[in-house]
N, C-alpha and C positions, 0 to 999 in steps of 0.2 A: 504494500500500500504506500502512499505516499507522505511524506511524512506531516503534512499538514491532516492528513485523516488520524494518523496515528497521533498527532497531537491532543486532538479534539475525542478522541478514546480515551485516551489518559489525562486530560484535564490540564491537558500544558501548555505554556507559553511558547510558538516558536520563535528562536531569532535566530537567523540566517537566509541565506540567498537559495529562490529558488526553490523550485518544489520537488526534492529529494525523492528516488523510488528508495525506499526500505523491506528487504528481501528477508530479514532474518535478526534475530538478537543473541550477543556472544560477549564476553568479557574483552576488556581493552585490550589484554596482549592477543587472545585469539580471534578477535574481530577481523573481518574482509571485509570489503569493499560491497556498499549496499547495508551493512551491519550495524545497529546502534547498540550502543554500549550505554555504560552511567559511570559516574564518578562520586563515590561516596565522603570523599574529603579532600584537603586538598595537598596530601601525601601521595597522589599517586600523578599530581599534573604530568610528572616527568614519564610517566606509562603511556598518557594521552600524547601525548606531542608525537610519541614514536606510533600509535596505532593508525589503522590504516577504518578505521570506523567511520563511515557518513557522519553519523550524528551522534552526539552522547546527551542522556539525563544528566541535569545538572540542578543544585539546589539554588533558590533565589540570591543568595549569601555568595555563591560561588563569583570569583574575580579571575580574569587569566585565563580564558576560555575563548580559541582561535575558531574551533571546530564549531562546524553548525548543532545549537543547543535546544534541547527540551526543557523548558523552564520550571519545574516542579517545586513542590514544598517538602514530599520526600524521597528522594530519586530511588534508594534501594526497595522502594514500596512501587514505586510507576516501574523501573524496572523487573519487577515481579510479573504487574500486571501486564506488560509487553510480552513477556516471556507465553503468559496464558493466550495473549491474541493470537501467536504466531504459533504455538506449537500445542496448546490444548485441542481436545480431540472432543466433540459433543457427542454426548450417549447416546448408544444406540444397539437396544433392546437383541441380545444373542440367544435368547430363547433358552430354555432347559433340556438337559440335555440327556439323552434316553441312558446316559452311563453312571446317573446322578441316581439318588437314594431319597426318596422324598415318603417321610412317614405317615401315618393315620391322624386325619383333623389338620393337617399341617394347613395353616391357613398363607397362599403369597399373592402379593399385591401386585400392581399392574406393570406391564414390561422391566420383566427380572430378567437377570443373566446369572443361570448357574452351570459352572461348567463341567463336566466329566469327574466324578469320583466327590463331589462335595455330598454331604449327609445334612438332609435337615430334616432333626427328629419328629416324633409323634409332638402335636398340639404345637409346635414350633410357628412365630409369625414372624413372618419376609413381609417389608414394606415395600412399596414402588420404586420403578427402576435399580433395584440393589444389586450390587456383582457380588456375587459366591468362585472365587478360581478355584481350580482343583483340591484336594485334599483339605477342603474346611467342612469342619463339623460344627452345627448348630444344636447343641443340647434340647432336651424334650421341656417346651414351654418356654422358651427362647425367645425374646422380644426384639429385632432387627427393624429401624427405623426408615422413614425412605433414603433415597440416594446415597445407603454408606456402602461402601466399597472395602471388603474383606479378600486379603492376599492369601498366596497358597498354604496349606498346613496350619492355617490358625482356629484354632479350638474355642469355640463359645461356650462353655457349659451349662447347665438348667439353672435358669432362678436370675440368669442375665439378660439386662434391659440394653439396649445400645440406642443411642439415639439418632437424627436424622444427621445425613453429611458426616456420618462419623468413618475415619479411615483406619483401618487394621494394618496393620504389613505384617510380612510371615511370621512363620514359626510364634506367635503368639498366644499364651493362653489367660482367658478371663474366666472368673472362676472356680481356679484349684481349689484347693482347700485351702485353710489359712492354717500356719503354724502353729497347733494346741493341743497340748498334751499337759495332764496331770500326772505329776509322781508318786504312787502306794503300794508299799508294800516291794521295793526295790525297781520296781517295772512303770515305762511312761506309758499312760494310758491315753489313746486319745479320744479328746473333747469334740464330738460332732459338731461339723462346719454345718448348720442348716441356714446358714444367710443366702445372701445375693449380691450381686453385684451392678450399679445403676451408670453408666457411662450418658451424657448428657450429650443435648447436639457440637457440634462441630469439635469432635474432640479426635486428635489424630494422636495413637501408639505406634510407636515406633516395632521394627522386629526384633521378635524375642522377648518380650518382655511377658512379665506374669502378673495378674491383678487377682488376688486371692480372693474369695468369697467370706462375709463375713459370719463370724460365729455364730450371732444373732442378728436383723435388720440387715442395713447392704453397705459396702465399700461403695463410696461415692465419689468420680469423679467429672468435676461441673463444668458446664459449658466451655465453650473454648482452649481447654488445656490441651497443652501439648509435650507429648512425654519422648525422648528419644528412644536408642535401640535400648536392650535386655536394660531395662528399668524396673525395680520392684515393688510393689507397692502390695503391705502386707494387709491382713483382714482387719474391717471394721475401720481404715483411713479413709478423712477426707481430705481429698483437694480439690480448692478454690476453682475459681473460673479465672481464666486467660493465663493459667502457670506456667512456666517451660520449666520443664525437668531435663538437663542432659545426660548421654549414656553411661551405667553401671551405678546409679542414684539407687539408694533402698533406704526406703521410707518403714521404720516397724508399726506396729500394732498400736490402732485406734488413737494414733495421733490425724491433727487435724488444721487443715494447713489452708491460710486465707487466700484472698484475691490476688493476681498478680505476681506470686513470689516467684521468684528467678533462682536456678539452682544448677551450680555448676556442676561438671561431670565428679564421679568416684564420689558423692557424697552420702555420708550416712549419718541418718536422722533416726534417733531412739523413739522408744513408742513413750504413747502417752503424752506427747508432748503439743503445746498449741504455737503453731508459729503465725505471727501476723501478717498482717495486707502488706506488700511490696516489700517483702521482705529479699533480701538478694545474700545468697550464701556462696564463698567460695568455690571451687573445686578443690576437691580430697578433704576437705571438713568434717568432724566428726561432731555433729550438735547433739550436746546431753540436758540440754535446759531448754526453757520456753523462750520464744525472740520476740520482741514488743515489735509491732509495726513500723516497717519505715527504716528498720538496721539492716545494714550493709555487716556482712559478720563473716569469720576464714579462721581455719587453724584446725589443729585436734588438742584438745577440746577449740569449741569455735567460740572465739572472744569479738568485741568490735573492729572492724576492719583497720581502725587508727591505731588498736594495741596491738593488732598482732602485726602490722608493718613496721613498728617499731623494733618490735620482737624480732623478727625477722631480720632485720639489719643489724640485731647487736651478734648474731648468729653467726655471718659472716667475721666478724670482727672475733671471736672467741680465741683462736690459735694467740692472736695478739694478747686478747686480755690475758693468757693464761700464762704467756712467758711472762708476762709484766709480775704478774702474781709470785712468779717464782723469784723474782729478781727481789722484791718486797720482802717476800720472807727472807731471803738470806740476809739484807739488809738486816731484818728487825733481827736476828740471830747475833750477826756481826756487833752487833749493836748492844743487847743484852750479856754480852762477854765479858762488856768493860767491865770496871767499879764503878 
C-alpha cells in the first residue's frame, strides 16, 4: 500500500516527499527497499542512516530524522500494528476434522477449526470461530471462549473456563493438580484438587507453562495478562489484569497479585503473599514478603530496587574492602604490641 494509506491505518502523521509504495515491514538492519521500519529511541539513529528502509515510525519527540517519517505517539505500538496489516492472516473456518474425537453433549459454536487428533470431551463447550491444532485435549465440561486459539499438545483439563481471544501455545497444561499433600503417620497424603481454573478474555500463555487447578474455588487469571514460556502458577493464585510474567517465573500457592505488575524472568514469588498494583520485580528475585503498590523491588531476598543497587555495587568492591581489612588489622596488632 502506499504509504499515505498506511499512514491513515495507523493514525500517523506523514512527513516526506511523495507517495511511497510500502511492500513489507522489517527491522532497521534487515529492512529492503519498499520496507518501513520504527525507531524506538534515539540510540539506534546510527542503524537508521545505514538502512536501506523507505520509511520509519518515528515518535513526535524524535529530532535527526532524514528518512521519510510516520509520525506516531508510540512507534513500537504503530509498529506492531503495521506488522498485523501486512502479514496477519483473517480467519477462516477449516472445519472438523473426521480424525478429531468429539465427545457426548459436546456443545461447538459456529465456524471452528479443529484439526486431526485434538479430543474435546463429553459436555465440553467450543465457542465460535476457535482453533483446536493437533494433539489438544479439552477436558469433560470444558468452557472454550470464542476466537481463542489453542496450539499443538496443550491440555485443558475439567473445571477450566478460558475466555474469548485467549491464546494457548504448546505443550501447555491448565488445570493439573495443584501441589497438596498432608503429612500422617510418616506418609504424604494427598489433599484432593476439586477447584478450577478461570483464564479471563485476552489472556495469552506462553509454551509450557502449567496453571494448577485450585484446591477449593479456581486459580484466576484476569483479563489481559500475559504470561511467557514454562511459567508456573500454583493452585488457588491470583493475577491481576494486564500483568506480564517473563519465562521460568513461579508464583506459589494462593498468593494474589494486583493490576499491572511486571515480572522479570527466573523469579520466585512465595505463597501466601499479596503483591500490589504496578508492582515491577527484578529478574532472579526471590520475594518472601508482601510488596505495597507502586515498588520497583530485585535481589534474593527482594528488597527496594534503591537498596539492592546499592548492594550490589558494594559487591563488586569487596576483594578491595577485604584487603583493606587485612591491612587494619595488622595495623591494630602492630599497634597493641607497644606499651
Amino acid at each position: 500500500m502506499t504509504i499515505t494509506e498506511l499512514a491513515k491505518k495507523l493514525g500517523a502523521d506523514y512527513a516526506g516527499p511523495g507517495d511511497i509504495d510500502i511492500r513489507g515491514v522489517a527491522g532497521i538492519r534487515e529492512a529492503h527497499e519498499g520496507d518501513v521500519t520504527y525507531l524506538s529511541d534515539k540510540n539506534h539513529l546510527h542503524d537508521l542512516a545505514a538502512s536501506r528502509a523507505a520509511a520509519v515510525i518515528i515518535s513526535k519527540d524524535m529530532r535527526g530524522v532524514s528518512m521519510p517519517a510516520l509520525v506516531v505517539k508510540n512507534p513500537r505500538y504503530a509498529f506492531a500494528l503495521a506488522l498485523g496489516i501486512f502479514y496477519g492472516k483473517p480467519y477462516q473456518p477449516g472445519g472438523i476434522s473426521d480424525r478429531s474425537v468429539i465427545g457426548q453433549n459436546a456443545h461447538l459454536g459456529d465456524d471452528v477449526t479443529i484439526h486431526p487428533l485434538a479430543v474435546v470431551a463429553d459436555g465440553a463447550k467450543i465457542g465460535s470461530r476457535v482453533t483446536l491444532y493437533p494433539g489438544v485435549y479439552i477436558g469433560p465440561g470444558a468452557i472454550i471462549g470464542d476466537d481463542a486459539v489453542i496450539y499443538p499438545n496443550v491440555s485443558i483439563r475439567e473445571g477450566v473456563t478460558l475466555g474469548r481471544r485467549v491464546i494457548i501455545h504448546s505443550g501447555t497444561v491448565i488445570g493439573s493438580d495443584g501441589f497438596g499433600f498432608v503429612t500422617d503417620g510418616g506418609q504424604h497424603h494427598k489433599i484432593p484438587q476439586v477447584g478450577g481454573v478461570l483464564v479471563e478474555d485476552d489472556v495469552e500463555i506462553g509454551a509450557n507453562c502449567t496453571i494448577d487447578r485450585a484446591t477449593l474455588g479456581s486459580t484466576i487469571i484476569k483479563q489481559g495478562t500475559k504470561l511467557d514460556n514454562m511459567v508456573h502458577i500454583a493452585h488457588n493464585v491470583t493475577i491481576g489484569e494486564h500483568c506480564l510474567l517473563a519465562g521460568q517465573t513461579g508464583v506459589a500457592g494462593s498468593t494474589t497479585m494486583g493490576n499491572y505488575v511486571v515480572v522479570g524472568g527466573k523469579v520466585a514469588i512465595s505463597d501466601h503473599l499479596t503483591i500490589g498494583d504496578k508492582v515491577m520485580i527484578g529478574g532472579g528475585s526471590g520475594v518472601s514478603r508482601d510488596v505495597p503498590s507502586g515498588q520497583a523491588i530485585a535481589g534474593y531476598p527482594a528488597v527496594p530496587l534503591r537498596e539492592w543497587l546499592k548492594a550490589h555495587a558494594v559487591i563488586a568492591k569487596l576483594p578491595e574492602i577485604k584487603k583493606l581489612i587485612a591491612q587494619l588489622e595488622d595495623r591494630i596488632a602492630e599497634l597493641e604490641k607497644k606499651p
